[in-house]
C-alpha positions in Angstrom: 36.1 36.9 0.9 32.8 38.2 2.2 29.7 36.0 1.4 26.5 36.6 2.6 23.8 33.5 1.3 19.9 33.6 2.0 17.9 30.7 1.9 14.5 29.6 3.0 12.5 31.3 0.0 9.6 29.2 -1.9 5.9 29.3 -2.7 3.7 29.8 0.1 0.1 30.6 0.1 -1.9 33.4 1.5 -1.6 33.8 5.0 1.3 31.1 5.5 4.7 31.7 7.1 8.1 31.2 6.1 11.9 31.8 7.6 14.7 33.2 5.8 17.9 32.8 6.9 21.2 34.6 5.5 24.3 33.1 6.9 28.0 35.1 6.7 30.5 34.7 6.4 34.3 36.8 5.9 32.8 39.7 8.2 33.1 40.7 12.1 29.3 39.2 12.3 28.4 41.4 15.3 29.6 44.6 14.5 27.5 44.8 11.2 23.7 46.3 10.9 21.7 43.6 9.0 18.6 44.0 6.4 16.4 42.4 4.9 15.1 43.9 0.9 13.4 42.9 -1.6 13.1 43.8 -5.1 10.3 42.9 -7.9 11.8 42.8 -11.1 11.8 46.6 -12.6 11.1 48.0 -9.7 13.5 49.7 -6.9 15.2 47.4 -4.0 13.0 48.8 -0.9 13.9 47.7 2.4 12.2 45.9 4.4 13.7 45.3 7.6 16.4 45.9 9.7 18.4 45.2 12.8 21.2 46.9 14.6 24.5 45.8 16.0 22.9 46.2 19.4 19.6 44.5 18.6 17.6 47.6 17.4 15.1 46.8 15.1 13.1 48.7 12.4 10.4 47.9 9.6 8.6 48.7 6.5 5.3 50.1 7.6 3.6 47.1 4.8 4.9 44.5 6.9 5.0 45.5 10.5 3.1 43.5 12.7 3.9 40.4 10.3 7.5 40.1 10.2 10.1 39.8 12.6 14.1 40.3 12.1 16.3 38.9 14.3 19.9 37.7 14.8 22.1 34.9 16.5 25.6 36.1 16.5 27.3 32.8 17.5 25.8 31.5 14.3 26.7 34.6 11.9 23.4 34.4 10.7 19.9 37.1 10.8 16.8 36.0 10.2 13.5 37.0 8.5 10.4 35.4 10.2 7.4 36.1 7.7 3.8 35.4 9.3 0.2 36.1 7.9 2.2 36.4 3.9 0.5 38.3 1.4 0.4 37.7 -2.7 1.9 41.5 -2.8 4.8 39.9 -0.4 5.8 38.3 -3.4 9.7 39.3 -4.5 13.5 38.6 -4.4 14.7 38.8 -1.0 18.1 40.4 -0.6 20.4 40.3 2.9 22.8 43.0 3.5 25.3 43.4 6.0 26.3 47.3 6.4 28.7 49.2 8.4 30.0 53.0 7.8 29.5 53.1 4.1 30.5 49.3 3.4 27.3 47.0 2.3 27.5 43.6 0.8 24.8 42.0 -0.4 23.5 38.6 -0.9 22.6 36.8 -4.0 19.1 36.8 -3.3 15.8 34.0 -2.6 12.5 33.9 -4.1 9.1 34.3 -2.0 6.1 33.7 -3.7 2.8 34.1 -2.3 0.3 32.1 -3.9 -3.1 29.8 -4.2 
């Protein structure tokens, strides 16, 4: 069975930092691509970043510069380092574990970014 669960999410203020962490588990870890989405309520899941098998990474242009994916393959687990956080970073954050046309998602954690 194929779990993927994200945690780290809370309330954070303006220009603060959190980690999110999505651990799996019931997959070939390394072989997957891994990303990071998020989703405000009635509004599309848009992603956000992403990372590669072999390490290749890619972002959304609103968050470039700010956040970094990365992943540890002994642990089965990416990450989503979130610097200099916004109010409009506020969302459900979704992991996602893809190969060929396979994706499996995670449950989801809460960022919000607040005074």
């Amino acid at each position: 069975q194929v779990q993927l669960v994200e945690s780290g999410g809370g309330l954070v203020q303006p220009g603060g930092s959190l980690r999110l962490s999505c651990a799996a588990s019931g997959i070939i870890f390394r072989i997957y691509a891994m990303g990071w989405y998020r989703q405000a309520p009635g509004k599309e899941r848009e992603l956000v970043a992403a990372i590669t098998s072999s390490g290749s990474t890619n972002y959304a242009d609103s968050v470039k510069g700010r956040f970094t994916i990365s992943r540890d393959n002994a642990k089965n687990t990416v990450y989503l380092q979130m610097n200099s956080l916004k109010p409009e970073d506020t969302d459900g954050y979704y992991c996602t574990a893809k190969i060929g046309t396979i994706a499996y998602w995670g449950q989801g954690t809460q960022v919000t970014v607040s005074s």
